[in-house]
N, C-alpha and C positions, 0 to 999 in steps of 0.2 A: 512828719515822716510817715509813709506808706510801705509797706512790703506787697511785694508781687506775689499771688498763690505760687503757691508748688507745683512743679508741672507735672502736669500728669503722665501716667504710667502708657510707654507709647505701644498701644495691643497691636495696631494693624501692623505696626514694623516690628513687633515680636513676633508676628505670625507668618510675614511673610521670609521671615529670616529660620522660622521654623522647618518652613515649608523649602524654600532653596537648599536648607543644612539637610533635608530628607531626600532632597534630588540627587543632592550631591553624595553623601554616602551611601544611598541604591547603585550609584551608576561607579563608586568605588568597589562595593561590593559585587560588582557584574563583574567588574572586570577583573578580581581573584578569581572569581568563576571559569571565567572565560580561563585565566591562565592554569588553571587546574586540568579543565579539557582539555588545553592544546598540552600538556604535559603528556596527557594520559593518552592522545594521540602519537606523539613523538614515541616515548614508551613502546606503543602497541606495534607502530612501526619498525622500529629497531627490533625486536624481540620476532617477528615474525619473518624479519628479513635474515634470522638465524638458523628457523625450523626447516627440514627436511621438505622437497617439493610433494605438494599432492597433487592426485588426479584432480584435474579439471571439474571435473563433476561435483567429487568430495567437499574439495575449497566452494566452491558455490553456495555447500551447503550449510556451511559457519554463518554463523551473528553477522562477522564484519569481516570478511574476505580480503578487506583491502589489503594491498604489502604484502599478501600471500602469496608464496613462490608453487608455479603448478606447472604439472606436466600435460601436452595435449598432442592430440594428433590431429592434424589438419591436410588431407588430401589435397594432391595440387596446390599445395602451397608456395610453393617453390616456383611455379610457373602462375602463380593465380595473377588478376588483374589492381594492379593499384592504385591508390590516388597517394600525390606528393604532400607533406605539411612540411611548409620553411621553417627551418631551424638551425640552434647555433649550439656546438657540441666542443667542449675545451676552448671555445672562441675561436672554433673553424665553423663558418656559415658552410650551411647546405640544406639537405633533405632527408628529411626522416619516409620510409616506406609503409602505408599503411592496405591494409590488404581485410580482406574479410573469411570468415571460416564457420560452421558451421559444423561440432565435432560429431559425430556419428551418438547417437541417443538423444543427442539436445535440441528443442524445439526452437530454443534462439541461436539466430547467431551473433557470433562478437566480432570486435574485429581486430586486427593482429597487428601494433607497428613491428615490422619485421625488421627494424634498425638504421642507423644515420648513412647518410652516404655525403661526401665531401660536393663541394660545388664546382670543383676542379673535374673531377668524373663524371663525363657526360653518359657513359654508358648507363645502360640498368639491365636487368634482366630479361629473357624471355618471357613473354606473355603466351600460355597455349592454354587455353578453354577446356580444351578435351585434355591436358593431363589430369591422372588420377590417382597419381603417386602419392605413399600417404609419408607426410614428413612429421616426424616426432620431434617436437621443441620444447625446453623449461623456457618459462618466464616468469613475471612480475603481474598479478592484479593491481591492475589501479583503476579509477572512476575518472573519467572524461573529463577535466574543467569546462564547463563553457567558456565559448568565446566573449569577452567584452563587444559592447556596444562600438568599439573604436576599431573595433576586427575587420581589418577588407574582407572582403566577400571573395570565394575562391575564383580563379580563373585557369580556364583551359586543366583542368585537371591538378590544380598547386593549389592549397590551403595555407589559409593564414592564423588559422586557430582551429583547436583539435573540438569538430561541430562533428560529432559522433553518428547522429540522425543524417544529417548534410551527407557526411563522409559515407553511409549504409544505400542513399539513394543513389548516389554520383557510382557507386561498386554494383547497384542494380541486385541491391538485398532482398529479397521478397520475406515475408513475415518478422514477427519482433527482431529487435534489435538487444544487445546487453548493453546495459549502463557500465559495463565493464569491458575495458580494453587488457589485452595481455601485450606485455613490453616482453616480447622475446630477449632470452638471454643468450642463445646457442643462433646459431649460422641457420636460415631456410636455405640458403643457395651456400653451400662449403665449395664450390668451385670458383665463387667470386667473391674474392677478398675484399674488393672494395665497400662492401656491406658490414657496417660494426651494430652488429646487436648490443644492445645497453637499455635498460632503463633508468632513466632520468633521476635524479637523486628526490627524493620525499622536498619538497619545496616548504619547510614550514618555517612562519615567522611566528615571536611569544615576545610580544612586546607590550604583553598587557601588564606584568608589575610596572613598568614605568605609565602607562596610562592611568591603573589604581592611585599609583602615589599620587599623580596630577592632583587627579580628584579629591584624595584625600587632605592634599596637602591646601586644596581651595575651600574645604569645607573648613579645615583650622581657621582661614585666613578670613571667613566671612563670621567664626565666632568672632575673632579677634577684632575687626573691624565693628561688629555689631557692640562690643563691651565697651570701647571706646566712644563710639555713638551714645547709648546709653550712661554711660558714668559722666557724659559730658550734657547730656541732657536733665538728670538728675540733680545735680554738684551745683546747679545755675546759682552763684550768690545773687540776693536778696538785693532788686533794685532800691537806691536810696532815694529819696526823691527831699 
C-alpha cells in the first residue's frame, strides 16, 4: 500500500484570488464614493434652487455656481439673433431658443436659452441687430453637457445637442465664451406667449449602491468559491493502491 503526498498549498491561486478580491472591493469602494458625490450634488442642487436670485456677477463668484438662481441684464435680448436646440418638454417636441449675451462689466460672454417653443408654432420672434433695449431676466446656471459622439451635427441653424463653443460661433460671439449657460426663468419677449421659459429639471441618476453591492456581492462570491476550491483540494483522501 502507498499513499499519495499531500497536496500542496495552492500560492499562485491564493494570490491570484488575493489580487481579484482587492479589484473587487476597490471598485466597491469607488462606487460608495461615487454615491456619496452624487448625494452631495443632488443636495447642493436642491438647496440652491431654494436661495434668493443673485447678480450674475456675484453667482459667478461662488466655488460652484451651478443650480444658482441669478439675475442679469442682457441688451437686445428680446430681439438678439438665435440658434434652434431640438427638444422635448412634458412630451411636446419642439425648440428651445438659445441666444447669446454679454452683461455690461463681463469680459465673457454666455449664452441665454431663452425658453421651449412648441413645434406646432412656426412663428418666432423679431431679430433686430440694432435693438438695445436692456431686458432684465432671473434664471438658472447650469454647465453645458456636451454632446455625445451619436449627436447630428447642427443644420441650417437647429442643433442637436447643447455644443456651447458650436452654438457661440454659429451666434458670431467674438472673445471667451462661459462654460455657463443661464436657463431663463421670466419671459425675454412678454408679448409672445408662445415662448415658455423653464429650466430643465437637474438630470441626476445615483445608481451606484446598487453597482457597490454588485461588486460587493462578487467579491463574497469569489471567497466562497475560492474556500470550496481549496477545502476540496486539501481534504483529497489518500490514494490506495
Amino acid at each position: 500500500m502507498t499513499t499519495a503526498a499531500r497536496p500542496r498549498f495552492p500560492i499562485f491561486l491564493t494570490l491570484l484570488a488575493v489580487v481579484l478580491l482587492g479589484v473587487l472591493l476597490a471598485l466597491g469602494v469607488w462606487q460608495v464614493q461615487r454615491m456619496q458625490w452624487k448625494e452631495g450634488l443632488m443636495d447642493g442642487a436642491e438647496a440652491a434652487a431654494g436661495l434668493p436670485p443673485l447678480p450674475l456677477a456675484e453667482a459667478l463668484k461662488l466655488e460652484n455656481p451651478e443650480f444658482r438662481r441669478v439675475i442679469l441684464t442682457c441688451r437686445g435680448l428680446g430681439a438678439a439673433p438665435y440658434v434652434e436646440l431640438q427638444s422635448i418638454e412634458n412630451s411636446d417636441a419642439g425648440v428651445r431658443l438659445v441666444s447669446a449675451c454679454r452683461p455690461e462689466g463681463m469680459e465673457e460672454a454666455l449664452l441665454v436659452d431663452r425658453g421651449f417653443v412648441p413645434a406646432d408654432i412656426l412663428a418666432r420672434p423679431t431679430v433686430n441687430a440694432d435693438d438695445t433695449m436692456p431686458v432684465v431676466i432671473t434664471g438658472v446656471l447650469r454647465r453645458a453637457p456636451a454632446p455625445s459622439a451619436l449627436t447630428p451635427p447642427p443644420a441650417e441653424g437647429r442643433f442637436y445637442g447643447r455644443d456651447a463653443e458650436a452654438m457661440a460661433r454659429a451666434l458670431k460671439v467674438e472673445g471667451p465664451i462661459s462654460p455657463f449657460t443661464v436657463f431663463a426663468t421670466t419671459s425675454t419677449n412678454l408679448d409672445w406667449a408662445a415662448l415658455r421659459p423653464s429650466a430643465p429639471p437637474a438630470a441626476f441618476t445615483n445608481n451606484h449602491l446598487g453597482y457597490a453591492l454588485t461588486w460587493f456581492g462578487l467579491a463574497v462570491a469569489l471567497i466562497a468559491f475560492y474556500g470550496v476550491l481549496l477545502r476540496r483540494r486539501m481534504t483529497r483522501k489518500d490514494i490506495k493502491s
